[in-house]
C-alpha positions in Angstrom: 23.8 -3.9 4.5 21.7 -4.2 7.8 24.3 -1.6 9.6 22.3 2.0 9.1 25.3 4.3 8.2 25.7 8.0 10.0 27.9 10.8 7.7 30.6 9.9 9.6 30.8 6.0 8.1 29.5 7.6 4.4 32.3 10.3 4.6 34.9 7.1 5.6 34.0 5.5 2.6 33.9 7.9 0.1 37.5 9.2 1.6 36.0 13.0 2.5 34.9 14.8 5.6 31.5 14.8 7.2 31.2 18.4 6.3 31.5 17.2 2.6 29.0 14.4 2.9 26.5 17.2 4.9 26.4 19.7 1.5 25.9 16.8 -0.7 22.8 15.3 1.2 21.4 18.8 1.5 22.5 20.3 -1.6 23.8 23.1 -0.2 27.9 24.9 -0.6 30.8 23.9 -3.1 32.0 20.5 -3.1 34.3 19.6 -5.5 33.5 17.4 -8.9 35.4 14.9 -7.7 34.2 14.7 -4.0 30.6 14.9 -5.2 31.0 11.7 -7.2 32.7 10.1 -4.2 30.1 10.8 -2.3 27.1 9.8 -5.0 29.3 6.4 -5.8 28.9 5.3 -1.7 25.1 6.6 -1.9 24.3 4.3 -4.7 26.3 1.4 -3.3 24.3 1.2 0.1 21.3 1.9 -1.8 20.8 5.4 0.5 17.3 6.4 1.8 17.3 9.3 3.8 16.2 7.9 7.0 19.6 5.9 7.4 21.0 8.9 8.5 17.7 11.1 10.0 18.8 10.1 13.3 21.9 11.8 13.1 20.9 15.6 11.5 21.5 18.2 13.2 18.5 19.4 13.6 17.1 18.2 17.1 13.8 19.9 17.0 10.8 17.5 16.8 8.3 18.6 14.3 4.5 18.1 15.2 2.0 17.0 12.6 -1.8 16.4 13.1 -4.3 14.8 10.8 -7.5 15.7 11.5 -10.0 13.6 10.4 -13.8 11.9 10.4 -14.2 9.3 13.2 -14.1 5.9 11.5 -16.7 5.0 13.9 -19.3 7.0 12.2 -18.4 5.8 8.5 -16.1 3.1 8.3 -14.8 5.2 4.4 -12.0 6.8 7.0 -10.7 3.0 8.4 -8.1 3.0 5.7 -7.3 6.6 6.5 -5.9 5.2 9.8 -4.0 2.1 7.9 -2.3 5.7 6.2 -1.1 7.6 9.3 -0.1 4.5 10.4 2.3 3.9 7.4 3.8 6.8 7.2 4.2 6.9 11.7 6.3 3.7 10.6 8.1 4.6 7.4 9.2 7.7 8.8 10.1 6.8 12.5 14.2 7.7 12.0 12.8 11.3 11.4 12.7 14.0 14.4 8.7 13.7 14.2 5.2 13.1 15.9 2.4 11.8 13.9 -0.7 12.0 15.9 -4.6 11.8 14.2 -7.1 13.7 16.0 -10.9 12.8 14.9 -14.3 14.8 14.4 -17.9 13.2 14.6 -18.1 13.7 10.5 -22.2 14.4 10.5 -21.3 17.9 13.2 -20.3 20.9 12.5 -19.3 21.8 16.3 -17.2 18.7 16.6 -15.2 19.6 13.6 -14.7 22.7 15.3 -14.2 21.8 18.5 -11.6 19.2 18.0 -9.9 21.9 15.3 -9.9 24.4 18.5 -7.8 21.6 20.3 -5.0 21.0 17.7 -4.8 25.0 17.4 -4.3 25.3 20.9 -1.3 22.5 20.7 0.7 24.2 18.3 1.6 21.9 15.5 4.0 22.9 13.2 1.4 21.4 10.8 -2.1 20.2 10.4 -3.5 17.7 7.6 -7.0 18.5 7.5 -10.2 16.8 6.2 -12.3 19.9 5.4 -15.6 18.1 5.6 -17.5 21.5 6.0 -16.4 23.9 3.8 -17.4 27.1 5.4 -16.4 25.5 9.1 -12.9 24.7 7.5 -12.0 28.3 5.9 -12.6 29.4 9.1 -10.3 27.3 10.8 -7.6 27.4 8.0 -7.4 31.0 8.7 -6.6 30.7 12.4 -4.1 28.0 11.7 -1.9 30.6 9.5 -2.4 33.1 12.3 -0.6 30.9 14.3 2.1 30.2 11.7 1.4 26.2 11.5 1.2 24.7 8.1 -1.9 23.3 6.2 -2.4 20.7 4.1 -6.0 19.0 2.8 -7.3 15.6 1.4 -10.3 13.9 0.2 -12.0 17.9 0.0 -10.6 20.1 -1.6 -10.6 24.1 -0.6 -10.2 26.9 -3.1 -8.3 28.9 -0.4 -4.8 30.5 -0.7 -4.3 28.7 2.9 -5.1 25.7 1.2 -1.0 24.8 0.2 -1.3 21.5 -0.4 -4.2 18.9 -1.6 -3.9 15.2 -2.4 -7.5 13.5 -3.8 -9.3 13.1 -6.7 -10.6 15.7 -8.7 -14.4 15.5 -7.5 -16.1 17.2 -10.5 -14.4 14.6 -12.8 -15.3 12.2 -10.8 -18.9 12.8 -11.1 -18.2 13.0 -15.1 -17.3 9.4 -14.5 -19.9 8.2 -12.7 -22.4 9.7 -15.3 -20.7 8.2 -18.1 -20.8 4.7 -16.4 -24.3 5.1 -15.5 -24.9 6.4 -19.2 -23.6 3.0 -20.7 -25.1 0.9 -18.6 -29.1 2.5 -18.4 -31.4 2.8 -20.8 -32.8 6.4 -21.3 -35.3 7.5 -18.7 -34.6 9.5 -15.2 -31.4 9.5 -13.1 -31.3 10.1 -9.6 -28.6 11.7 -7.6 -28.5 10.5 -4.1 -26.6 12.1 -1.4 -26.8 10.1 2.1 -26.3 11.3 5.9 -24.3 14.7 4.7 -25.0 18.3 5.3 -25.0 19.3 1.6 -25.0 22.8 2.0 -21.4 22.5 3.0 -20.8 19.4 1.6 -18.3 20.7 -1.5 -17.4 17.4 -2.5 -20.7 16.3 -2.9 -21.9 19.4 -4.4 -18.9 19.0 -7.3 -19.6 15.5 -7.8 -23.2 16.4 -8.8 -22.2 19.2 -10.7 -20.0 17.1 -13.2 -22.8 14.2 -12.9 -25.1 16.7 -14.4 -22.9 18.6 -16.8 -22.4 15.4 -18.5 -25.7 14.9 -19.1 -26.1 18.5 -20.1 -23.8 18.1 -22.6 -25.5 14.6 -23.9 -28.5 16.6 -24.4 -30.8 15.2 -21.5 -33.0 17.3 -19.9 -32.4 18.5 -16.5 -35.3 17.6 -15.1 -34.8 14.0 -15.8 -32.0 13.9 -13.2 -33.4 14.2 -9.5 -31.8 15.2 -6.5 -32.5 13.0 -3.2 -31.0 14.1 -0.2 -31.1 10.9 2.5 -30.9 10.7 6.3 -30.7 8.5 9.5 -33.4 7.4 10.3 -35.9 7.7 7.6 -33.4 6.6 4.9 -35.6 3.5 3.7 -39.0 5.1 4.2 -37.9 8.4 2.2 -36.1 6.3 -0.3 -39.4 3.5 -1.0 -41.6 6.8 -1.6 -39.4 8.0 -4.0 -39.3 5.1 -6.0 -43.1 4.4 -6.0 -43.3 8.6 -7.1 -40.7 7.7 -10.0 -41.0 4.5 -11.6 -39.3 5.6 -15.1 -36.2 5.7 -12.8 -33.6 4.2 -14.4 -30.3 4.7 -12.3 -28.8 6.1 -9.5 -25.4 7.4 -8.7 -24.8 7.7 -5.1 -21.8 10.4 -4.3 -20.8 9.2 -0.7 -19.7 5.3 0.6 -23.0 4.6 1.7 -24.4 3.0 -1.6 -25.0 -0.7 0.3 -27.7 1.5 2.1 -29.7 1.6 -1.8 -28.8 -1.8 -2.5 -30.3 -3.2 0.5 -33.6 -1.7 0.4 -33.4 -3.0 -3.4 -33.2 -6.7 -2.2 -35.5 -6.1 0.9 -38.0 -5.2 -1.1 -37.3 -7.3 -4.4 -38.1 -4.5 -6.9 -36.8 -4.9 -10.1 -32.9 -3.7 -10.6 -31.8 -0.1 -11.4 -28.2 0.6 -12.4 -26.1 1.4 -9.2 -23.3 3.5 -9.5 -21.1 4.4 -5.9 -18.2 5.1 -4.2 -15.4 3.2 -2.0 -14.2 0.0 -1.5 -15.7 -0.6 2.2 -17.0 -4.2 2.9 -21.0 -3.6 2.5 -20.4 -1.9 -0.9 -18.0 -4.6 -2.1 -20.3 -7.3 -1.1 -23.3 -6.1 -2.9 -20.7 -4.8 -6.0 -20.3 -8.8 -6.3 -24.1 -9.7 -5.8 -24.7 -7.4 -8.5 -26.9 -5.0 -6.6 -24.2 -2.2 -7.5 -22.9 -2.3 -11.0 -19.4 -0.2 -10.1 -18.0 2.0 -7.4 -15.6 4.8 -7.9 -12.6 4.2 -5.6 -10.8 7.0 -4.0 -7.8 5.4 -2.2 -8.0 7.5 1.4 -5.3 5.5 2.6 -3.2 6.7 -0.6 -4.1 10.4 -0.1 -3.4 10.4 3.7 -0.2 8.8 3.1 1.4 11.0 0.3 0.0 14.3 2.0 1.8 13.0 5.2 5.1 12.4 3.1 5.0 15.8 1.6 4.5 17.5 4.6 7.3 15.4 6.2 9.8 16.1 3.1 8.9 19.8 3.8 10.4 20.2 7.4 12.9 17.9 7.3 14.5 18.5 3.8 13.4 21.7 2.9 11.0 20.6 0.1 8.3 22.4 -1.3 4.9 21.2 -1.0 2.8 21.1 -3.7 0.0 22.7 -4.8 -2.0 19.7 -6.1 -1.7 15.7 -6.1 -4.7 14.3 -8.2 -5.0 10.3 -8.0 -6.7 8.3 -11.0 -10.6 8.2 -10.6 -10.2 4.0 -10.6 -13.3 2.0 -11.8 -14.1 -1.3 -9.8 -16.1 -3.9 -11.1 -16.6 -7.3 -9.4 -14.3 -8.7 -12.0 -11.2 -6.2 -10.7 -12.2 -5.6 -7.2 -9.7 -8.4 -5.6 -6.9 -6.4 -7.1 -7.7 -3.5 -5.1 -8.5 -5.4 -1.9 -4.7 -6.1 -0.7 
């Protein structure tokens, strides 16, 4: 049926009024046994979705929501982010709504502010944050429920009771599973942890990714002091990263908790030093093209698009049908080899 069908064509068919058809769709009065099945018998028929009939609520207000996010410019782990909002703009474009993504330099602190500062001052009804900084974001959480809008988080987490709703993975897991890969792949010797181009102070998802990583190892027995921490930056990332491995030669893997693991794996085929056991994150092109030269033995993937996508729909089910939002939406931690990776690749 290409025709999309208002209450009033519903009701027509089910032989009831559009005030009958209204307290079905919304769950709300008394409707009768048999009108209700009336009703539910044309739904089913026309295969109902509710944005056949979004145009035609009531409700005329047009609800605001904001992503705010890392520039994909600066790290190219936020493109399918984009791909996300983009989605949900077009799956949910019979809804009273405006989608718009605002974006933050990811490696400053006043950016992430400043551009926060800018959505505050539009007055969203709600905001879909990337809290990048943790400290930074608390603090602009906490001015957004001032101001009565709605928050919502991905990729980071925040243990905040402003925090309503979070879609990602579970980041301390993760790290679990990037030590158990690197465990069955290396032989026994040091580990390092690499974090690249991030402030880790305030970096909590890097900080809970290294925490599982080593509480793993903990557990296994291994001495902390054969896992090292390496903290990496623009634009001394090779020289800084050579040294090290000419002060550790025992090393044996590395597990790298941001997208930037191609930066380890190139310096490993400039150089042409013998190969260490790779384990990273995200499916962008420079990791996936190395993950199939063999320079990177896996990456964790963490489906941004995904995350963006179902935090938008929950937020958009909230205002428009009255849902709540949840508390939590965890994703599978998914393991991609070079034998698997077309399948996430679509």
């Amino acid at each position: 049926m290409d025709k999309k069908l208002t209450i009033k064509d519903i009701a027509l068919l089910a032989g009831v009024s559009k005030g009958t058809v209204d307290r079905v769709l919304h769950k709300r009065g008394k409707v009768s046994t048999k009108a209700f099945e009336s009703v539910n018998a044309v739904l089913n028929e026309i295969d109902y979705e509710p944005n056949l009939i979004a145009r035609n609520l009531k409700n005329n207000k047009i609800y605001s929501l904001v992503v705010v996010l890392p520039d994909p410019s600066f790290d190219p782990y936020w493109l399918p982010c984009v791909k996300g909002i983009e989605e949900a703009i077009k799956e949910f474009k019979a809804f009273n709504l405006s989608i718009k993504a605002h974006y933050f330099n990811p490696e400053s602190t006043k950016s992430f502010i400043t551009v926060n500062e800018n959505v505050l001052a539009l007055s969203p009804d709600a905001v879909l944050l990337a809290p990048l900084f943790y400290k930074e974001a608390i603090t602009v959480m906490n001015l957004y429920k001032e101001k009565g809008v709605v928050v919502s988080t991905f990729n980071n987490q925040v243990q905040s009771a402003e925090d309503l709703n979070f879609v990602g993975q579970d980041l301390y897991q993760s790290g679990r599973v990037g030590a158990k890969l690197l465990d069955s792949i290396a032989n026994n010797g040091k580990f390092a942890i690499i974090h690249i181009n991030e402030k880790f102070k305030n970096a909590v998802h890097m900080q809970e990714k290294e925490r599982g990583f080593r509480t793993f190892f903990k557990e296994k027995g291994v001495q902390e002091e054969a896992i090292i921490t390496l903290k990496l930056k623009n634009p001394s990332i090779e020289l800084n990263f050579t040294k090290f491995l000419e002060e550790n030669p025992n090393l044996q893997g590395i597990f790298v908790t941001t997208s930037k693991g191609y930066q380890i794996a190139k310096i490993f085929n400039q150089t042409q030093r013998s190969k260490i056991a790779i384990i990273g994150y995200d499916l962008i092109e420079e990791n996936v093209a190395y993950l199939h030269q063999g320079s990177i033995d896996f990456l964790i993937h963490q489906n941004p698009k995904r995350q963006v996508y179902l935090a938008l729909t929950s937020l958009v089910e909230h205002f428009i049908f009255g849902k709540s939002i949840p508390g939590t939406t965890l994703l599978p931690i998914d393991i991609v080899n070079c034998e698997n990776s077309i399948f996430y690749m679509a």
